[in-house]
C-alpha positions in Angstrom: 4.6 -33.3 23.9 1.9 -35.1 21.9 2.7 -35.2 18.0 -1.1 -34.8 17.6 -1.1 -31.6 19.6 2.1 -30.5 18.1 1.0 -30.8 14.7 -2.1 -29.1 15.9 -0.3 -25.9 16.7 1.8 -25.9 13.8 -1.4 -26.3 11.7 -3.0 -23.6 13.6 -0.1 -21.5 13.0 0.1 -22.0 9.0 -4.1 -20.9 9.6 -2.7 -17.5 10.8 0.2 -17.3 8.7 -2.5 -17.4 5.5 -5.3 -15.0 7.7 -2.2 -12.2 7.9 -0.3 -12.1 5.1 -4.0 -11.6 2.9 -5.3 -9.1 5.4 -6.8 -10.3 7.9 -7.2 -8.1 11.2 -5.5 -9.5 14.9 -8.1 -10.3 16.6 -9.5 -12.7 13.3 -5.9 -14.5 13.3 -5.9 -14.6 16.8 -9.5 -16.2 17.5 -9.2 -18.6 14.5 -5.7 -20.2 16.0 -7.6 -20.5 19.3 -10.3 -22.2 18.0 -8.3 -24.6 15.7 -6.1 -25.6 18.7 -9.5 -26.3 21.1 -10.8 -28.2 18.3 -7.7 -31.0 18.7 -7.3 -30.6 22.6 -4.2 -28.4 22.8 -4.2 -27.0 26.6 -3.5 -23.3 27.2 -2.2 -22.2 23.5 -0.5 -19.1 23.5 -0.3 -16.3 20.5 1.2 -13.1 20.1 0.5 -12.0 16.5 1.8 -8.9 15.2 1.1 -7.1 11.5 4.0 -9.0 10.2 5.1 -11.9 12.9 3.4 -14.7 14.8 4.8 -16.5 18.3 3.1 -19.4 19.3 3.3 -21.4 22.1 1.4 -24.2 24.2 2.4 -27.3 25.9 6.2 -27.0 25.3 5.9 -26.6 21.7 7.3 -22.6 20.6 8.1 -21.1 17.3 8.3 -17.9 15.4 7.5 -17.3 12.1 7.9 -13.8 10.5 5.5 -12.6 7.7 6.8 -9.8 5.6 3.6 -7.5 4.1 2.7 -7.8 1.0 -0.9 -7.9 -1.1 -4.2 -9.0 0.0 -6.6 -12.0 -1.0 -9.8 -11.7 0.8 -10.9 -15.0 -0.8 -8.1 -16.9 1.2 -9.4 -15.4 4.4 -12.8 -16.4 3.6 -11.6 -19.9 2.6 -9.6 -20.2 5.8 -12.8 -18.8 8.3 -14.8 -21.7 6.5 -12.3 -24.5 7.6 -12.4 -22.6 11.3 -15.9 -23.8 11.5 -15.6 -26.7 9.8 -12.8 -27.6 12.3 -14.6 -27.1 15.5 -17.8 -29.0 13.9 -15.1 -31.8 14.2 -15.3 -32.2 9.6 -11.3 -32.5 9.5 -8.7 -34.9 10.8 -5.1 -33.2 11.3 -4.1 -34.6 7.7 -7.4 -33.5 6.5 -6.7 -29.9 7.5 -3.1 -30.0 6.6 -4.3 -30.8 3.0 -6.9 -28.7 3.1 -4.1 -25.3 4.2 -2.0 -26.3 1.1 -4.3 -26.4 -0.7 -5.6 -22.7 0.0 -2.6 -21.5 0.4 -1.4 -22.8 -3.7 -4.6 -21.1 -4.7 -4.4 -19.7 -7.8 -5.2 -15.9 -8.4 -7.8 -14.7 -10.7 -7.2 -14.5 -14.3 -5.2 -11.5 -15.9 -8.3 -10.7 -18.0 -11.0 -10.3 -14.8 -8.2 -8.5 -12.9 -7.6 -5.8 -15.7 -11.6 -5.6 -16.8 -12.2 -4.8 -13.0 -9.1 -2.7 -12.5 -10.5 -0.6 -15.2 -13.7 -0.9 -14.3 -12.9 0.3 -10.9 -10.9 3.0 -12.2 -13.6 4.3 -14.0 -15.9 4.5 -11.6 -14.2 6.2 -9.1 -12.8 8.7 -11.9 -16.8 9.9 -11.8 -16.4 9.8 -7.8 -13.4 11.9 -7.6 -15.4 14.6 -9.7 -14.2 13.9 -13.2 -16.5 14.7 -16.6 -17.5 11.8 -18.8 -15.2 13.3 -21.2 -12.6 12.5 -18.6 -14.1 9.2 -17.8 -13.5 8.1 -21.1 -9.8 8.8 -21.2 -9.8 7.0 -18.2 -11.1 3.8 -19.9 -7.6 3.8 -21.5 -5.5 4.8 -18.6 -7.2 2.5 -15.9 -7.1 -0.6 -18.9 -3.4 0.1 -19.0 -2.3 0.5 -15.9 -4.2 -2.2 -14.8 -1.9 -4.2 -17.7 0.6 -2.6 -15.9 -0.3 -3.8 -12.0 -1.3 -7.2 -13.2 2.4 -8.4 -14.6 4.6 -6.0 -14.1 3.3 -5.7 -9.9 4.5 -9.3 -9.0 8.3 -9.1 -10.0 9.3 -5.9 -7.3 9.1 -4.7 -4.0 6.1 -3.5 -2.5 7.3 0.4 -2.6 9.2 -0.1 -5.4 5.9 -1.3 -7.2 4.2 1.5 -5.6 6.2 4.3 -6.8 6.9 2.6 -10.2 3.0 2.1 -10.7 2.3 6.2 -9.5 5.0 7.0 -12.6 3.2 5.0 -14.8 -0.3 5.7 -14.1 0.9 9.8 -13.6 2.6 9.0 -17.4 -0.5 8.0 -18.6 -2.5 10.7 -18.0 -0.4 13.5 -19.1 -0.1 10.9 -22.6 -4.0 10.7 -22.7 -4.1 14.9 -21.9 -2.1 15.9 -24.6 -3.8 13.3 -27.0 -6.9 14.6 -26.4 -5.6 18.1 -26.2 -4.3 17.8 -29.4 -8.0 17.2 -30.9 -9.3 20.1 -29.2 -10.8 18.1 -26.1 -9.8 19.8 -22.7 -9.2 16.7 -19.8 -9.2 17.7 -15.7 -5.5 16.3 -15.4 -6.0 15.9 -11.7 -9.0 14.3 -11.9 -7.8 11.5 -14.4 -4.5 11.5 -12.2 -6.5 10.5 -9.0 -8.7 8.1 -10.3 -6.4 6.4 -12.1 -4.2 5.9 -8.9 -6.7 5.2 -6.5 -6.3 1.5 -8.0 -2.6 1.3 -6.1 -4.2 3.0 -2.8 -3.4 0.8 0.1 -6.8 0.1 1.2 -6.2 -3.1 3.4 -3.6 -2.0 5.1 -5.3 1.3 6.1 -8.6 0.4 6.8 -7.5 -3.1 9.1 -5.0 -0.4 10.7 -7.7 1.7 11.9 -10.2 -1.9 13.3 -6.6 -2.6 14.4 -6.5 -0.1 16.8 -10.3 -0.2 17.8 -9.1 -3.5 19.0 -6.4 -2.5 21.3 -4.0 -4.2 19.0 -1.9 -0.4 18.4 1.4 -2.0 17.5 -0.3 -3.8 14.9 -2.5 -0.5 13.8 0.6 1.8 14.0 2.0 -0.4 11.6 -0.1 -0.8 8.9 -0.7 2.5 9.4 2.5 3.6 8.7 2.7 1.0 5.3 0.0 3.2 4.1 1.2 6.1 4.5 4.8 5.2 3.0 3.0 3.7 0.0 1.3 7.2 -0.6 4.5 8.5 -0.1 5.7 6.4 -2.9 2.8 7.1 -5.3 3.3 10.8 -5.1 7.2 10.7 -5.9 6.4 8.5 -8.5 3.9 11.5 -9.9 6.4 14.2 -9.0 8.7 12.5 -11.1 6.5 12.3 -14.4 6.0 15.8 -14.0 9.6 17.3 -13.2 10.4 15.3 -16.7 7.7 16.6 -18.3 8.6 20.2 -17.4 11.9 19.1 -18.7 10.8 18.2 -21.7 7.9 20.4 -22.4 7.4 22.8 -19.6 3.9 23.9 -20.0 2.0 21.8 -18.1 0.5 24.1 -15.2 1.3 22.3 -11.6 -1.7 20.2 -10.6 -4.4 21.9 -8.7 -7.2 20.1 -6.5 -9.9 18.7 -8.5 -12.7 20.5 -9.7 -16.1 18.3 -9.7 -18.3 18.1 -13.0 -21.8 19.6 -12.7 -23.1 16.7 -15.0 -21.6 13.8 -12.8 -22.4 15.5 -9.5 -26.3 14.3 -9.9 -26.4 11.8 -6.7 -28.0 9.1 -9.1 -24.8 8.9 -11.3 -22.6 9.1 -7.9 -24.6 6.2 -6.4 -24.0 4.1 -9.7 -19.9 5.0 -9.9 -19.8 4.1 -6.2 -21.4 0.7 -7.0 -19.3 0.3 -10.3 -16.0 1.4 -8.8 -16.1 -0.9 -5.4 -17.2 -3.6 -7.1 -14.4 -3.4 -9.8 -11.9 -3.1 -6.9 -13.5 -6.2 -5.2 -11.5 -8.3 -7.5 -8.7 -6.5 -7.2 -9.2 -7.2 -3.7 -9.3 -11.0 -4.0 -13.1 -10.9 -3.4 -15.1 -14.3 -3.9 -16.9 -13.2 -7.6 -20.2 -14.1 -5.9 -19.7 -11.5 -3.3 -18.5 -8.9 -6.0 -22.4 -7.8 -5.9 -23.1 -7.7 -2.1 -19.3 -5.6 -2.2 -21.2 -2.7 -4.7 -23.3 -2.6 -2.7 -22.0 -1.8 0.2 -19.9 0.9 -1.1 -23.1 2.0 -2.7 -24.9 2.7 0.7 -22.1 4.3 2.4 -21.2 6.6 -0.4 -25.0 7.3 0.0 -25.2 7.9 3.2 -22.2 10.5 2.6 -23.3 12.1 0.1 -26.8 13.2 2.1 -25.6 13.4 5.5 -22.1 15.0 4.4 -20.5 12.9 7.2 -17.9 10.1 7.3 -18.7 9.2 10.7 -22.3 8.6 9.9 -21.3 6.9 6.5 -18.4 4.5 7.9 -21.0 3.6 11.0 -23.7 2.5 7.9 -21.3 0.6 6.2 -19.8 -1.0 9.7 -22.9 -2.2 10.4 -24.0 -3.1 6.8 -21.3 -5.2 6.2 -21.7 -6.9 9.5 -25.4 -7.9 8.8 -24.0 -9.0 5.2 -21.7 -11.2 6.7 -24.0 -12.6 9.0 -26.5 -13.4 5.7 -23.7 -14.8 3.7 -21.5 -16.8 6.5 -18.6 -14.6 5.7 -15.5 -13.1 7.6 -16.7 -9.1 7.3 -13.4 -8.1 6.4 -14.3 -8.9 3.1 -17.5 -6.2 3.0 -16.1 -3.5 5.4 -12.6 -3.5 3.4 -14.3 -3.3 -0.3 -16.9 -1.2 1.4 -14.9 1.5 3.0 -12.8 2.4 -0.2 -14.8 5.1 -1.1 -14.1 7.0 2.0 -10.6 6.3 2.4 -8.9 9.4 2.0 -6.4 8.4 -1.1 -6.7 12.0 -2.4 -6.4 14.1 0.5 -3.0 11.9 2.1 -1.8 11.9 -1.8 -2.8 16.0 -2.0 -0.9 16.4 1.0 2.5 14.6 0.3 2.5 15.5 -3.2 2.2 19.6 -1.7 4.9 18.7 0.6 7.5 17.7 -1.7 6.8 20.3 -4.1 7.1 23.2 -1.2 2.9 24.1 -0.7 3.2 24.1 2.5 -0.1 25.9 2.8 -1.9 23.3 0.5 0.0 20.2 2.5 -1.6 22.1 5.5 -5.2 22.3 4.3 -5.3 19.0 2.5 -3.9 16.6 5.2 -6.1 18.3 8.2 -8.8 17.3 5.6 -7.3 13.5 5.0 -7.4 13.4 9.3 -10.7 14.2 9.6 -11.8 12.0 7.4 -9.5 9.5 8.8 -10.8 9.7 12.4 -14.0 9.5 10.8 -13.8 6.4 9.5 -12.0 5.2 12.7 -14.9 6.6 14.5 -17.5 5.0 12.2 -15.8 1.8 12.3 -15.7 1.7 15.9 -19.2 2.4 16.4 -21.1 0.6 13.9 -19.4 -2.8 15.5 -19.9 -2.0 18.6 -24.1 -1.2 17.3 -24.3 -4.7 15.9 -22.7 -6.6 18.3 -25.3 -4.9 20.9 -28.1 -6.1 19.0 -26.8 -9.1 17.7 -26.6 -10.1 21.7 -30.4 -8.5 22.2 -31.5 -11.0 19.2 -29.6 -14.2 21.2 -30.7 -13.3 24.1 -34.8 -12.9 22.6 -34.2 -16.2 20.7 -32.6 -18.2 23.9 -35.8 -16.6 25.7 -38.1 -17.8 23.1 -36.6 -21.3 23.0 -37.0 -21.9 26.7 -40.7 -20.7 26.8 -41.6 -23.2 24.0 
């Protein structure tokens, strides 16, 4: 075999290996390893990617590499799309790109400062999302700037689940600390508010919504997956809350078992939702690994969908709009949509109704688990719905506006 053509397909391979481990979807790793192997000539390359393994093959060259799931930096995918095109625009020799992949891959993340200002900014404004009072918005200002402390250098040094259930103790422990400090001054808190938007910040986002485009795509193995890496993180998170409140009870024992959330009057006004949707995905963009300059184009997003859910009362109709939202913003900004649909999408996700319904579960509500997770599956095939849809939408008129602009170009 040719060494060019063999380096090629290694090359192509380290492309993927970056693309999957920081959340891209299949069919991205898939496309972008074809298109870097055309680029150098390499006949008849062969993939088979799954959520947490690549095979390659092509002209007698074969390997396997496994990739064990862990966090997510969109900016590395975005990075990695860009050298796609630059590749097949011929800008790269094979040394070029080689440098060029370290060099992404040895990318530093952002600062500890921007990742717990948006952490808590985030926080914050999904607090007001998930129906909590200013009053409890404020408390969460200390919570979310602590527990993002918390995710930012403690995170890196455990497992995944580990981390997971570790962080739902801490950010659980929090907010009983920050109920019975304000409690003590007279000021009441909605401890299940504060409790889910302060863990909404370790909700696997990535994972669940590229599980659902996953599966849109065919690619099931992959989407059952992810899938189910979500839903044993949210198992995590709850025990970790169980367990602050079992020692609680221990301790103190008057503590009433949580409830589901009741929504503030005040912060219900569609005008302050709109803003804590903005606010809170764009907070979360960062700890996302967004790009900063697409931090803005992310609120927004999120901003429109939570939008178009809040007057249509629909997560189909809202994850269609943001589907095809983040699809034209990609198209504007020359950037993978993952990055939009992911930041996007958070809003909807159903954190609260999958963590409503374990945390029932283990604590014997059977009725409530009930209620709550047909709730969290509804919204779920929802979004799958949306998703599926609004693609499907812009990729029909994106072909209607080649085909009007080819037609235009021969007439001229």
């Amino acid at each position: 075999m040719n060494n060019d053509k063999e380096k090629a397909l290694q090359l192509a391979t380290e492309a993927g290996h970056i693309l999957l481990e920081n959340g891209a979807e299949i069919s991205r790793v898939e496309e972008t390893m074809i298109h870097i192997c055309d680029a150098y000539g390499v006949e008849d390359p062969g993939y088979f990617v799954l959520s947490n393994g690549i095979i390659a093959t092509g002209d007698g060259y074969a390997d396997a590499k496994f990739i064990p799931i862990k966090g997510m930096q969109l900016s590395k995918i975005v990075e990695v799309n860009q050298v796609s095109r630059d590749v097949t625009n011929g800008k790269y020799t094979l040394d070029e790109l080689e440098s060029r992949l370290k060099d992404i891959r040895n990318d530093k993340s952002k600062p500890w400062w921007e990742m717990i200002t948006c952490i808590t900014i985030g926080i914050m404004g999904f607090s007001i999302i998930f129906g909590c009072s200013f009053t409890d918005m404020f408390s969460s200002l200390f919570t979310g700037m602590l527990l993002g402390i918390f995710i930012t250098f403690a995170g890196k040094h455990i497992s995944r689940f580990a981390n997971s259930l570790i962080c739902g103790f801490v950010g659980a422990l929090l907010c009983i600390v920050a109920y019975r400090i304000f409690g003590s001054f007279g000021i009441h808190l909605n401890l299940p508010n504060i409790i889910i938007g302060n863990i909404i910040a370790l909700v696997p986002g990535v994972p669940f919504t590229n599980g659902m485009r996953d599966l849109a795509n065919e690619d099931y193995i992959a989407g059952c997956t992810r899938l189910l890496d979500a839903f044993i993180v949210f198992f995590c998170i709850a025990v970790g809350v169980i367990i602050v409140f079992y020692i609680d009870d221990k301790f103190f024992g008057d503590i009433e078992a949580l409830g589901m959330p009741e929504y503030d009057k005040t912060t219900s006004v569609w005008y302050i939702q709109l803003i804590a949707a903005f606010v809170g995905t764009l907070g979360f963009s960062a700890l996302f690994g967004a790009p900063r300059h697409y931090y803005i184009a992310c609120g927004i997003v999120g901003m429109i969908g939570w939008a178009a859910y809040i007057f249509t009362n629909s997560v189909l109709i809202a994850s269609l709009i943001i589907a095809v939202v983040s699809h034209i913003c990609a198209v504007i900004q020359h950037c993978p949509v993952t990055v939009f649909l992911i930041c996007g999408i958070i809003p909807l996700v159903p954190g609260g109704g999958l963590f409503w319904t374990l945390y029932y579960m283990i604590t014997n509500h059977l009725r409530y688990a009930f209620e709550a997770g047909t709730d969290a599956i509804k919204v779920t095939i929802g979004i799958a719905g949306g998703i599926i849809i609004g693609a499907a939408i812009f990729d029909r008129l994106l072909k209607k506006l080649k085909m009007k602009s080819t037609k235009n170009h021969h007439l001229s």
